[in-house]
N, CA, C and O atoms as CSV, one atom per row, in Angstrom:
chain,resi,resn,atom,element,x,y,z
A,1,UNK,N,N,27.548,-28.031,-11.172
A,1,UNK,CA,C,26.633,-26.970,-10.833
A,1,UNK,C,C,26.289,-26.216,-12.112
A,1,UNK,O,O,27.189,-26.017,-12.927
A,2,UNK,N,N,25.022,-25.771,-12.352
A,2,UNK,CA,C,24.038,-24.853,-13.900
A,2,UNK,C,C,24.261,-23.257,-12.582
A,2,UNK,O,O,24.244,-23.107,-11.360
A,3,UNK,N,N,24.425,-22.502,-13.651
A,3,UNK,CA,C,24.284,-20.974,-13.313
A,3,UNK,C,C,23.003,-20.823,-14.044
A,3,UNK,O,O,22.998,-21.449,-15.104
A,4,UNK,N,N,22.012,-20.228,-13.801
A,4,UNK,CA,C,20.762,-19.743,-14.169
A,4,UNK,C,C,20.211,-18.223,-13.616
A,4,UNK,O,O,20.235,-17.827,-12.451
A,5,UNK,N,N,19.712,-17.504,-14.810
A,5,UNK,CA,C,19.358,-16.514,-14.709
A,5,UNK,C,C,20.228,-15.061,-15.032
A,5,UNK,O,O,20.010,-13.920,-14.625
A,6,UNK,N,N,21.305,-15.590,-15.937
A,6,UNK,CA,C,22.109,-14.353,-16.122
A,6,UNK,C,C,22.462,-14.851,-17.635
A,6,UNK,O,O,22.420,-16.022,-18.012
A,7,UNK,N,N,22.811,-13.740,-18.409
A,7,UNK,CA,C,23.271,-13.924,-19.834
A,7,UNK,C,C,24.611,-14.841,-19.430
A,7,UNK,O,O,24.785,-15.006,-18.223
A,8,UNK,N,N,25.649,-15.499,-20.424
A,8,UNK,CA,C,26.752,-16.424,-20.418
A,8,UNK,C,C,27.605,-14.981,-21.058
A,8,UNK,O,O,28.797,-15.286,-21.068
A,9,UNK,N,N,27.482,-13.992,-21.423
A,9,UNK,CA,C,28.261,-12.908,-21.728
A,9,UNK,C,C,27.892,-11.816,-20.580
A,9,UNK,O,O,28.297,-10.659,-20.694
A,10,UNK,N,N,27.268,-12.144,-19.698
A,10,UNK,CA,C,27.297,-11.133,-18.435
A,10,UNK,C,C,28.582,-11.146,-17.855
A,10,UNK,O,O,29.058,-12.281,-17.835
A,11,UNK,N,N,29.436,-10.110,-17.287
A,11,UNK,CA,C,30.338,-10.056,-16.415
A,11,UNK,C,C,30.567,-11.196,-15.241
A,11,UNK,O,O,31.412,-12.078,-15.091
A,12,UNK,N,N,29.222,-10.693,-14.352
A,12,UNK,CA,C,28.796,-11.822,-13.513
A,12,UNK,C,C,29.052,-12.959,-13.660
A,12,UNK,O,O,29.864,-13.557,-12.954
A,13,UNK,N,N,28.372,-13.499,-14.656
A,13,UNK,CA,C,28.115,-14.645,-14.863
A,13,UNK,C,C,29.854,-15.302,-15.496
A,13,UNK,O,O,30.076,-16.489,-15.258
A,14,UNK,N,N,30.653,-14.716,-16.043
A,14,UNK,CA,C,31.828,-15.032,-16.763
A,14,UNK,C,C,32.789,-15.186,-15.359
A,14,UNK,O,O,33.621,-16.085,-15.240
A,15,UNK,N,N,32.557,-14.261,-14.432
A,15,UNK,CA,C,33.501,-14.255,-12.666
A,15,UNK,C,C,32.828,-15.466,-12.453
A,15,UNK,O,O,33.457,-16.395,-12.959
A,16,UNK,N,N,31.697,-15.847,-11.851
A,16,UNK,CA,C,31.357,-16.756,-10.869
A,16,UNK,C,C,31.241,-18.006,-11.950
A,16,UNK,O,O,31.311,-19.107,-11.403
A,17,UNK,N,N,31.147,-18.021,-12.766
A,17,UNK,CA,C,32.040,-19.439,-13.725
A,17,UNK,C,C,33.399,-19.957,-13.736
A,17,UNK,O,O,33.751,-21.133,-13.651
A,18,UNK,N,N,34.326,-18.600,-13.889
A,18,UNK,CA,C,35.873,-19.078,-13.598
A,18,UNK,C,C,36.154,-19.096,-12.164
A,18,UNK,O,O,37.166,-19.683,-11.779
A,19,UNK,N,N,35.324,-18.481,-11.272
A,19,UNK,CA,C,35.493,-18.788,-10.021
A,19,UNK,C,C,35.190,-19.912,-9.324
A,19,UNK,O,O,35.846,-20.248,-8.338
A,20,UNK,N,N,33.754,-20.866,-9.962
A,20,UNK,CA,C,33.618,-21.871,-9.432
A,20,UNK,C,C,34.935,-23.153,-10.033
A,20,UNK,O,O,35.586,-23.973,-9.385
A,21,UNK,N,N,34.917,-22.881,-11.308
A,21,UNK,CA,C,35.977,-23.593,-12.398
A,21,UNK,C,C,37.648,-24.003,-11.355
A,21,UNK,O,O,38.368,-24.998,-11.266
A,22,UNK,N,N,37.652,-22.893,-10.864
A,22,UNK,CA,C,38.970,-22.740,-10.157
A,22,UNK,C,C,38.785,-23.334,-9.061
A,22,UNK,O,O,39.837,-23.434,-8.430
A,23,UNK,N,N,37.926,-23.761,-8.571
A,23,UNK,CA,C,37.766,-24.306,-7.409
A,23,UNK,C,C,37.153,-25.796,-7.623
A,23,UNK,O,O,36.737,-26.335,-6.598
A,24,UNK,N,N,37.068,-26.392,-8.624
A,24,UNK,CA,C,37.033,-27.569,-9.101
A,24,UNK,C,C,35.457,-27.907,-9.384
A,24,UNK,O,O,34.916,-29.013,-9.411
A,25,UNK,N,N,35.073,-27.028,-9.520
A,25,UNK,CA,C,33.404,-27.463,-9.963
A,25,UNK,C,C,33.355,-26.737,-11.422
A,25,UNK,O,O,33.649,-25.646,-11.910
A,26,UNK,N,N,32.788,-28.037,-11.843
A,26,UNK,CA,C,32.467,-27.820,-13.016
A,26,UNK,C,C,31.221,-27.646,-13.643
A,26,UNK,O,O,30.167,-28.255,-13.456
A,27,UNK,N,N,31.442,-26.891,-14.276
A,27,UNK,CA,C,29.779,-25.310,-14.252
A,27,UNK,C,C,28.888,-26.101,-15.545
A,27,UNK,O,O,29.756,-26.359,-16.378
A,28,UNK,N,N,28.111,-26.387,-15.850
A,28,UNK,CA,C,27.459,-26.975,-16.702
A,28,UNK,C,C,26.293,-26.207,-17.388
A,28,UNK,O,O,25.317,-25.726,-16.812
A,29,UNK,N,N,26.598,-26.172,-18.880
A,29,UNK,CA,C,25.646,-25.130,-19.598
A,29,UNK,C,C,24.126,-24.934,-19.570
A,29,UNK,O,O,23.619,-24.176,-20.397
A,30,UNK,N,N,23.167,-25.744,-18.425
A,30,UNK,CA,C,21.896,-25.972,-18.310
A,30,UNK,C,C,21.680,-26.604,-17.227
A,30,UNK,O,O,22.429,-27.517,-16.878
A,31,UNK,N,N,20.531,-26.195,-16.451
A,31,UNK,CA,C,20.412,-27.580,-15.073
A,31,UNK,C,C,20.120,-29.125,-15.696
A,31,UNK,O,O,19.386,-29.340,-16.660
A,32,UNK,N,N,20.782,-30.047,-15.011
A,32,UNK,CA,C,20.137,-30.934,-15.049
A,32,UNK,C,C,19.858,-32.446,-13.512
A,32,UNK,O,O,20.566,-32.699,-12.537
A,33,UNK,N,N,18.910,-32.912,-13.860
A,33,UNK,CA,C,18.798,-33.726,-12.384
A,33,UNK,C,C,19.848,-34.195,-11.788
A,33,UNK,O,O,20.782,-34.874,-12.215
A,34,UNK,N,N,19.534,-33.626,-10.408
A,34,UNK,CA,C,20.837,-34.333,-9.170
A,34,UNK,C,C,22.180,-33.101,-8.947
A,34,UNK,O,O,23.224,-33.195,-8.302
A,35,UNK,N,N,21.674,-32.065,-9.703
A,35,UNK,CA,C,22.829,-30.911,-10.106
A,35,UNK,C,C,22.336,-29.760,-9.077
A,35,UNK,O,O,21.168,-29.525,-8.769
A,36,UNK,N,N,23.423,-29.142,-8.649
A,36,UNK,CA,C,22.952,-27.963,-7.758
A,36,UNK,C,C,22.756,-26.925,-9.187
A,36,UNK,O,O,22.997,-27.037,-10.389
A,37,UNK,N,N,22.145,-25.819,-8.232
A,37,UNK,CA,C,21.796,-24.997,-9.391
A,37,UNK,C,C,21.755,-23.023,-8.892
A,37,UNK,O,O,20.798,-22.382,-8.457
A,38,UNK,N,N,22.961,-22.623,-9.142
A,38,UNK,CA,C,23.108,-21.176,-8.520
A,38,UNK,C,C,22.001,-20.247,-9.373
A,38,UNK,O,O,22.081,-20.050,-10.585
A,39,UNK,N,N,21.276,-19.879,-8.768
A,39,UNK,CA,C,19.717,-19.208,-8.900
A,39,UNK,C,C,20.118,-17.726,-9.342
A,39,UNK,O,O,20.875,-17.432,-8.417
A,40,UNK,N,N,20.090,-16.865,-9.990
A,40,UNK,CA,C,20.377,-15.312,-9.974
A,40,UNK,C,C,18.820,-14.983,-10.508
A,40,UNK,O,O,18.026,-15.573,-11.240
A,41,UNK,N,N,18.809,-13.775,-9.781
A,41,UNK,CA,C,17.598,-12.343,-10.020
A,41,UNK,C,C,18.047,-11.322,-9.718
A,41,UNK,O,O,18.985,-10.879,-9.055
A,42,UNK,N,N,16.842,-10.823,-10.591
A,42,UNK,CA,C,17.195,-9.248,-10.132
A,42,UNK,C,C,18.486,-8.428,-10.285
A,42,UNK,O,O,18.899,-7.754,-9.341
A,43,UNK,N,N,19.327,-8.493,-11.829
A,43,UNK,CA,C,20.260,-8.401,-11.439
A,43,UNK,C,C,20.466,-6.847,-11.580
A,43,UNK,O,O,20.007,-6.462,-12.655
A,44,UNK,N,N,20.812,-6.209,-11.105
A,44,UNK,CA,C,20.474,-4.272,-11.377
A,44,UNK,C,C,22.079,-3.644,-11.358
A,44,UNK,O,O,22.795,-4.015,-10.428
A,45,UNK,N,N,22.596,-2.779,-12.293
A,45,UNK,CA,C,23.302,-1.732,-12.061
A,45,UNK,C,C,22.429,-0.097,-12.346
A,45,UNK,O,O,21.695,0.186,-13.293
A,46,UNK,N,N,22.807,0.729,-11.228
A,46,UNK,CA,C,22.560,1.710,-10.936
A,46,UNK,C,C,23.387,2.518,-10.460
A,46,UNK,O,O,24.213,2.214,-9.600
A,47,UNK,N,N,23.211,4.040,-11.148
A,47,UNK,CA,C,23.968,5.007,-10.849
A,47,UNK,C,C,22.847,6.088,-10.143
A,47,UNK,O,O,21.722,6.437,-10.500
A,48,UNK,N,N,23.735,6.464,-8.918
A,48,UNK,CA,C,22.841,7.611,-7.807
A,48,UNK,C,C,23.606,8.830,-7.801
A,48,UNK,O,O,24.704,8.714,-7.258
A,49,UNK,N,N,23.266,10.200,-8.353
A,49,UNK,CA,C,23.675,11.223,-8.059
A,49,UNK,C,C,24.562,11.405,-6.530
A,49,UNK,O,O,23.925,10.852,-5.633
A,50,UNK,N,N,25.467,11.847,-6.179
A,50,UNK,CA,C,26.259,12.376,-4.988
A,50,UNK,C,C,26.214,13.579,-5.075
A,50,UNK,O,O,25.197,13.941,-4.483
A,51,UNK,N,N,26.880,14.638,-5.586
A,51,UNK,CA,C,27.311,15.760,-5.811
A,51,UNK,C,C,27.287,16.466,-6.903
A,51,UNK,O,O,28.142,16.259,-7.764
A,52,UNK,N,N,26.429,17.311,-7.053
A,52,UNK,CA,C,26.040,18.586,-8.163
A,52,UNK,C,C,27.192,19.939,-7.787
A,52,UNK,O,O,27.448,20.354,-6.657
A,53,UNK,N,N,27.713,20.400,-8.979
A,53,UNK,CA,C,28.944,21.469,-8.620
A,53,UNK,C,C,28.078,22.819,-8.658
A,53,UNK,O,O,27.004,22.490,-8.153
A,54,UNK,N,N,28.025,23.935,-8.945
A,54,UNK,CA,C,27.553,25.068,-8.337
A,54,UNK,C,C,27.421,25.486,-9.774
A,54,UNK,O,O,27.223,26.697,-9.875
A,55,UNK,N,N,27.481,24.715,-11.132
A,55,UNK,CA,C,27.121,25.160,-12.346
A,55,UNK,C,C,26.209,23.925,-12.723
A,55,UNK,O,O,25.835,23.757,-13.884
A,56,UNK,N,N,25.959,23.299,-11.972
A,56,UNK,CA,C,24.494,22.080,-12.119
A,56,UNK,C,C,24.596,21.101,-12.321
A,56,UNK,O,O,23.741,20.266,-12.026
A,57,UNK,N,N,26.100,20.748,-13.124
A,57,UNK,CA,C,26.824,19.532,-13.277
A,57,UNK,C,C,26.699,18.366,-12.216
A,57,UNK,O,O,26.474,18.414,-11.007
A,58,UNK,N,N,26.919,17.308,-13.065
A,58,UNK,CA,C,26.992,16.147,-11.730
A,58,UNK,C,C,28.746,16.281,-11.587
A,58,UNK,O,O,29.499,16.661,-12.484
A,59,UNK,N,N,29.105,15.894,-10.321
A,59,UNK,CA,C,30.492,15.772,-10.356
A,59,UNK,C,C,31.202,14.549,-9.294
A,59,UNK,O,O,32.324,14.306,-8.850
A,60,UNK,N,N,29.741,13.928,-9.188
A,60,UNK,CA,C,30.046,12.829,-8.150
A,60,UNK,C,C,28.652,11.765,-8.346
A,60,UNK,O,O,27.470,12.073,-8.192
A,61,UNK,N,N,29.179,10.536,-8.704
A,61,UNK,CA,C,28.288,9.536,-8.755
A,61,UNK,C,C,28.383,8.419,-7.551
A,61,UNK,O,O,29.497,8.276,-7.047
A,62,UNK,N,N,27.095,7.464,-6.958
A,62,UNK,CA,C,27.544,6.057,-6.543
A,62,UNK,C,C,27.328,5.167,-7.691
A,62,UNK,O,O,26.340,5.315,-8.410
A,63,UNK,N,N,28.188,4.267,-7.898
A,63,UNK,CA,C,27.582,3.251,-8.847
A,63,UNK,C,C,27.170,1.717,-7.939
A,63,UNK,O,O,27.947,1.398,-7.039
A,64,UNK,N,N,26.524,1.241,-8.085
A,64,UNK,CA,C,25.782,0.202,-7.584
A,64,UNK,C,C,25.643,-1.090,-8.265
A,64,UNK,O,O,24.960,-0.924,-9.276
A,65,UNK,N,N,26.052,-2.443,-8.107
A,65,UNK,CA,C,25.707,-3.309,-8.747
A,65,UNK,C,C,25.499,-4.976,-7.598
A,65,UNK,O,O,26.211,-5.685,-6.887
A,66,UNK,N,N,23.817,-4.890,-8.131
A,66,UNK,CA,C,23.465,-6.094,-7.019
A,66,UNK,C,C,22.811,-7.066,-7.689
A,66,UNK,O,O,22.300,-6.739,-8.760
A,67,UNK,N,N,22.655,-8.651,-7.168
A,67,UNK,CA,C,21.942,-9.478,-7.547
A,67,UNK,C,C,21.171,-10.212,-6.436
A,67,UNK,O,O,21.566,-9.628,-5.427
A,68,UNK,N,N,20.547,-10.887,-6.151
A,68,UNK,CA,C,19.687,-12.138,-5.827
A,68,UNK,C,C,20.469,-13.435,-6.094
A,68,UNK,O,O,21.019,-13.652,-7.174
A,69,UNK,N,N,20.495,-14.466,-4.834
A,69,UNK,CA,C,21.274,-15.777,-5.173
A,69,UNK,C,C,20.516,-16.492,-3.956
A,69,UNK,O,O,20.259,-16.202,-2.788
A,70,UNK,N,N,20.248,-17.768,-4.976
A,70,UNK,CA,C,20.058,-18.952,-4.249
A,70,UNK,C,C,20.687,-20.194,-5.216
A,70,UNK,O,O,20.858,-20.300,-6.431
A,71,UNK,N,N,20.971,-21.169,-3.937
A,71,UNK,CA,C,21.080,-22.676,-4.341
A,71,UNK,C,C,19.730,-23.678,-4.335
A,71,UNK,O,O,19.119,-24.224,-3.416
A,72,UNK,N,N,19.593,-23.667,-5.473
A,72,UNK,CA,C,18.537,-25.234,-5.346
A,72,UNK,C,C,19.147,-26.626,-5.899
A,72,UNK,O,O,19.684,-26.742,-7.000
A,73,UNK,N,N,19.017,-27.421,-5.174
A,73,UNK,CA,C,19.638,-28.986,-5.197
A,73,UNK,C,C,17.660,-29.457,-5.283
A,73,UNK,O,O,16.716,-28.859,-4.767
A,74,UNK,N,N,17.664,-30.433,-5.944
A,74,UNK,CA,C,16.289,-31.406,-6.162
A,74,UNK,C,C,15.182,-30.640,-5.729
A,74,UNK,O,O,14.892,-29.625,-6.363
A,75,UNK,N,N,14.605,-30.938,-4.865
A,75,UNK,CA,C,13.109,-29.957,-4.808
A,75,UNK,C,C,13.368,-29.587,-3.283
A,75,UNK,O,O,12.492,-29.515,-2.420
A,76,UNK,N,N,14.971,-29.326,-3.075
A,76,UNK,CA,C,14.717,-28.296,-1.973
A,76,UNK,C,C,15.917,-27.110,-2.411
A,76,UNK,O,O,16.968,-27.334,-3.012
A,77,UNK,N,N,15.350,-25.651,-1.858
A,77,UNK,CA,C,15.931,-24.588,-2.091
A,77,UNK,C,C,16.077,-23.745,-1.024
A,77,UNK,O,O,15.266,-23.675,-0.100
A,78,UNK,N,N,16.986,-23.163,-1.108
A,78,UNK,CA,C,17.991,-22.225,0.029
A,78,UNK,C,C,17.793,-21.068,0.019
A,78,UNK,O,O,18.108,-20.766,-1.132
A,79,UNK,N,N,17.444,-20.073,0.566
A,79,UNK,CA,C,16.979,-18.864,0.865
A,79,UNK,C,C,17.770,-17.816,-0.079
A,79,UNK,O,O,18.975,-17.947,-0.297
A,80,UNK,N,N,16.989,-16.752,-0.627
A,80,UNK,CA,C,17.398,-15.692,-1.598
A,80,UNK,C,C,18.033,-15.180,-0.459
A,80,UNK,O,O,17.581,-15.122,0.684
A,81,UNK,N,N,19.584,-14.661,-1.055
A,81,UNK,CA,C,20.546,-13.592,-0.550
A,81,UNK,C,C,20.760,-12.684,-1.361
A,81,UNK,O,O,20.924,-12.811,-2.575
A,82,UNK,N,N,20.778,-11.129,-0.355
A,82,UNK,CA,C,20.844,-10.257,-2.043
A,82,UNK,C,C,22.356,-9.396,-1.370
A,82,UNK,O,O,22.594,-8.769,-0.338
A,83,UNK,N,N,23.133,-9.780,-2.581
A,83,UNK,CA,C,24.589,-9.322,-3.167
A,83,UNK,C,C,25.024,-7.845,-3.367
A,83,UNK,O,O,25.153,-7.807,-4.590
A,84,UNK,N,N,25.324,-6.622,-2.910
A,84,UNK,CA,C,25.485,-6.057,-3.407
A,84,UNK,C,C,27.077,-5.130,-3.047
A,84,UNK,O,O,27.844,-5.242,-2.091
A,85,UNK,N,N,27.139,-4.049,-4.497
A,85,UNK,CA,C,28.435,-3.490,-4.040
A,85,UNK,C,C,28.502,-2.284,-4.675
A,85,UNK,O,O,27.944,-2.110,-5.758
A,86,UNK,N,N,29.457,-0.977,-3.822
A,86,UNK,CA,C,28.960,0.133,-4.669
A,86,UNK,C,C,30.493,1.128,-4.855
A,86,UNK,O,O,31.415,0.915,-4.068
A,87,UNK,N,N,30.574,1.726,-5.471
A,87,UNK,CA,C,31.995,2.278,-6.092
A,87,UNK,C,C,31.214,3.965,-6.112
A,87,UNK,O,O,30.062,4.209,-6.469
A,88,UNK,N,N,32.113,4.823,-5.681
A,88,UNK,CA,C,31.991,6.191,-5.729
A,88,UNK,C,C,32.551,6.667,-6.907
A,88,UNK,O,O,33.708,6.246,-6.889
A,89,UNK,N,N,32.369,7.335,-7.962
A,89,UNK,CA,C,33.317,7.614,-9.011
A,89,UNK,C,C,33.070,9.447,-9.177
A,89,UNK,O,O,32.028,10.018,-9.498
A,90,UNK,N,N,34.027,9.887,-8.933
A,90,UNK,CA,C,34.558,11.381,-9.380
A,90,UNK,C,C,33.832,11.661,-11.168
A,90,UNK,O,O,34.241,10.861,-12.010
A,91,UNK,N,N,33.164,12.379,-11.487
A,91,UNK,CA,C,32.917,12.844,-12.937
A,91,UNK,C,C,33.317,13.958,-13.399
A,91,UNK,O,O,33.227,14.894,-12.605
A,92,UNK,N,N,33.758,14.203,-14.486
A,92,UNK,CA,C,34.558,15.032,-15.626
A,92,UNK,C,C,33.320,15.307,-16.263
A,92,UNK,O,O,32.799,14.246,-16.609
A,93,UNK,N,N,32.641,16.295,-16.558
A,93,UNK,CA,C,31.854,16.631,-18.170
A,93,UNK,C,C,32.892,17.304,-19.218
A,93,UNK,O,O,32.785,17.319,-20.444
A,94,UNK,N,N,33.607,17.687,-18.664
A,94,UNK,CA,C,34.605,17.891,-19.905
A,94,UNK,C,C,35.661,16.594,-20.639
A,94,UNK,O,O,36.293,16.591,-21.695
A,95,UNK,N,N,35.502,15.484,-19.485
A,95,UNK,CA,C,35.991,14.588,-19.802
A,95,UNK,C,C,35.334,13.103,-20.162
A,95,UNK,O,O,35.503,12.019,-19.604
A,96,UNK,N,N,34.617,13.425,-21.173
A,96,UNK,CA,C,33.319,12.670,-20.994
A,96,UNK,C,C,33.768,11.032,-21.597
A,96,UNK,O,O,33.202,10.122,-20.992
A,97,UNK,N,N,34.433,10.738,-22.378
A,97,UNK,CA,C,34.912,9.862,-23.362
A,97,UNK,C,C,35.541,8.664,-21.943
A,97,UNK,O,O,35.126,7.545,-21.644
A,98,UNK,N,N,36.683,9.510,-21.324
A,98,UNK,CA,C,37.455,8.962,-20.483
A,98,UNK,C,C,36.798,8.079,-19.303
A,98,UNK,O,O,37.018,6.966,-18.826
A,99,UNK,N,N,35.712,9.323,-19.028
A,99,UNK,CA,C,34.970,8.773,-17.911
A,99,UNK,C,C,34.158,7.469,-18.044
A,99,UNK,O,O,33.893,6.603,-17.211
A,100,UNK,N,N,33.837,7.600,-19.388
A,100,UNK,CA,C,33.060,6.307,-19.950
A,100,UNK,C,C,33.736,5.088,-19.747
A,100,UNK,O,O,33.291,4.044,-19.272
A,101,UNK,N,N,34.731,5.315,-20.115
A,101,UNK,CA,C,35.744,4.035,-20.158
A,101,UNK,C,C,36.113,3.834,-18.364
A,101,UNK,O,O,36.043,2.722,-17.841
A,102,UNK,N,N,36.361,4.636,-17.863
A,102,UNK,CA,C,36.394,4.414,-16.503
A,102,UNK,C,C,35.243,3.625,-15.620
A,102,UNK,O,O,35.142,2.735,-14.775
A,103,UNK,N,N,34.844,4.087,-16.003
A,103,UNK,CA,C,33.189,3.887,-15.383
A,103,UNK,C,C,32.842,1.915,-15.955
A,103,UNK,O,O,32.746,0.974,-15.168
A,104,UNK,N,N,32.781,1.871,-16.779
A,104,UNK,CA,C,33.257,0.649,-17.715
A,104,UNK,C,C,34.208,-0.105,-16.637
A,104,UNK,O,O,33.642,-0.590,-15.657
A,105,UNK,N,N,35.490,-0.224,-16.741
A,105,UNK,CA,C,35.968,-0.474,-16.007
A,105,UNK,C,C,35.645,-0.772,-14.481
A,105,UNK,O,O,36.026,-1.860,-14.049
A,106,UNK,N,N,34.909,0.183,-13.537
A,106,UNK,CA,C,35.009,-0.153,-12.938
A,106,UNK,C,C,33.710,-1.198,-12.424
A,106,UNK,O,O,33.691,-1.978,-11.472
A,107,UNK,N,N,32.775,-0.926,-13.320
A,107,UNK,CA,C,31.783,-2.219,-13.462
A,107,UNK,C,C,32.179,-3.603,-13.436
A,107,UNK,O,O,31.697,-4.623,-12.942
A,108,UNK,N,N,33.418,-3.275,-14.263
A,108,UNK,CA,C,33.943,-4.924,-14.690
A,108,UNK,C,C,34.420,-5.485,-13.040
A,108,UNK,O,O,34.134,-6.595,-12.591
A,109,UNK,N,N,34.997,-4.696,-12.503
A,109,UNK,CA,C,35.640,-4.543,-11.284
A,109,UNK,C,C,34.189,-5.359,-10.178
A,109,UNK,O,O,33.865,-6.499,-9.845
A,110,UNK,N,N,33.708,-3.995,-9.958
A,110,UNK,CA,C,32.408,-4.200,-9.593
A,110,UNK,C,C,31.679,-6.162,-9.748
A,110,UNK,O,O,31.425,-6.979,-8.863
A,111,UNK,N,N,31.627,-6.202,-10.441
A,111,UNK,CA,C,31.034,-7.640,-11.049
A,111,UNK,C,C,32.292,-8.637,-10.428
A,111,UNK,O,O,32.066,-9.635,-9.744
A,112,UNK,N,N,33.239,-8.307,-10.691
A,112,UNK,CA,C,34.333,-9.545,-9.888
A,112,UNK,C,C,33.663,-9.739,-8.520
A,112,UNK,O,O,33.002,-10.730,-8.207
A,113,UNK,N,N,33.957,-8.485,-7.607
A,113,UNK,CA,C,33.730,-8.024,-6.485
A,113,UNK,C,C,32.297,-8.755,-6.118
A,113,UNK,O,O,32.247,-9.476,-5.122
A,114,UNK,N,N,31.347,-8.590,-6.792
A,114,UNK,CA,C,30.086,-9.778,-6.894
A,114,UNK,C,C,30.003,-10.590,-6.772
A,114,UNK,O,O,29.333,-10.963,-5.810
A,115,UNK,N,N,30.550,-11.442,-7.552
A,115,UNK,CA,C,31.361,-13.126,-7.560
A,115,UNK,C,C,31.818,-13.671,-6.349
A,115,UNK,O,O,31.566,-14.764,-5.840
A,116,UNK,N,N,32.657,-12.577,-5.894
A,116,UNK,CA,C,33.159,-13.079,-5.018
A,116,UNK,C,C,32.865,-13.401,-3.368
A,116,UNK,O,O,33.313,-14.086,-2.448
A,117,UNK,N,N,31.624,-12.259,-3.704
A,117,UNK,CA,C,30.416,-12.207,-1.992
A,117,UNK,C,C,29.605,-13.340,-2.508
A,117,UNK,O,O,28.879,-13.609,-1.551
A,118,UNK,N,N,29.297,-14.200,-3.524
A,118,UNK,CA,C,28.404,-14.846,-3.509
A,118,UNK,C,C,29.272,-16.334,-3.838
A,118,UNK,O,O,28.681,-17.407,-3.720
A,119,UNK,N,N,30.544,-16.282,-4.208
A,119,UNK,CA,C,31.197,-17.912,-3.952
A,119,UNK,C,C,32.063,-17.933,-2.538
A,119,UNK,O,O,32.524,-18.988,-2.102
A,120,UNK,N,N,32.242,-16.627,-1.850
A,120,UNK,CA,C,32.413,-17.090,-0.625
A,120,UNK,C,C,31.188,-17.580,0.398
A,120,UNK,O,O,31.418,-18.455,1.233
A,121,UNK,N,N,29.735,-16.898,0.269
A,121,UNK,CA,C,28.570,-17.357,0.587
A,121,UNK,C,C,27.805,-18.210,0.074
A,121,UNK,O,O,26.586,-18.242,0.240
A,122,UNK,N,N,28.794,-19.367,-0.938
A,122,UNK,CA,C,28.193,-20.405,-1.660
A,122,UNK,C,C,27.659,-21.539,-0.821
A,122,UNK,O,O,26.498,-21.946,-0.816
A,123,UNK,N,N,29.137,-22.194,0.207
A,123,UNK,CA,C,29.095,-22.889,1.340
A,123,UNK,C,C,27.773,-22.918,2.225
A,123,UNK,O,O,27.462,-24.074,2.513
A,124,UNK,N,N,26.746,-21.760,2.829
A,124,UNK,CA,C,26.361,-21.470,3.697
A,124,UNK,C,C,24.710,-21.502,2.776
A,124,UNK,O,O,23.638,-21.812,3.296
A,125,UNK,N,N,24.927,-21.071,1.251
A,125,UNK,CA,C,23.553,-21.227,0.974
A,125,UNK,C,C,22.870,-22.471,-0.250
A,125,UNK,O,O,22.218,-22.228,-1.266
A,126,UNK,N,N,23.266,-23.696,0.252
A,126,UNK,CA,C,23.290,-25.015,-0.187
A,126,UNK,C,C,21.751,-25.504,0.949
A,126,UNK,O,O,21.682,-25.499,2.178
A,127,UNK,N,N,21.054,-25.754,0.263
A,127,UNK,CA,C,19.524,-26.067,1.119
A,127,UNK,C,C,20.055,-27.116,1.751
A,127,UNK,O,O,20.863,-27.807,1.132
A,128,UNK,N,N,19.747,-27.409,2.956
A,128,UNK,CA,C,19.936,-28.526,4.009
A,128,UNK,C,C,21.195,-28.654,4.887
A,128,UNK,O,O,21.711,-29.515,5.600
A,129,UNK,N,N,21.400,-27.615,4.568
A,129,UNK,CA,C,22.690,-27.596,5.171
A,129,UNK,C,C,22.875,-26.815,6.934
A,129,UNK,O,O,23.977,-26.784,7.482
């Protein structure tokens, strides 16, 4: 199976490589004929205000991270599914350094968590099936 449509240093893309890897498919650096081919778009992280404190501050974020997935095998293709997952994170402005790294973190998190809604829904979105 070719992963297409995500950097090879994306998070994403580094989970649902060792995830397929582990499961005995072997991920191949480009499509080529007769090869399934995991489709990504659209891939978005976004942060949504929650909670402003009573000095204007943010003090509550959602963070959001979604993609687009399909399987195409030869010249038939399997319907776009869109992936997503979202983490609430508490904010510090006095703690701004920390939060960064947190926040960081939990992206990385986030992106596993990705991987993993879209190689358990790998089975189901294989065209012809």
């Amino acid at each position: 199976m070719a992963i297409t449509g995500l950097s090879e240093t994306d998070g994403l893309y580094r989970a649902l490589e060792e995830g397929l890897s582990a499961s005995g498919v072997k991920v191949l650096p480009s499509p080529r004929d007769g090869v399934a081919v995991l489709r990504l778009d659209g891939r978005a992280s976004r942060r949504e205000i929650l909670a402003v404190g009573t000095d204007g501050r943010v003090r509550e974020y959602r963070l959001i991270e979604s993609v687009r997935a399909r399987v195409e095998q030869g010249d038939r293709n399997g319907a776009w599914r869109i992936f997503r997952v979202e983490r609430d994170f508490l904010y510090d402005p006095n703690d701004v350094l920390g939060k960064q790294a947190e926040e960081q973190q939990l992206r990385r998190e986030m992106a596993q968590d990705l991987a993993r809604g879209v190689l358990m829904a790998l089975p189901d979105m294989v065209p012809g099936q």
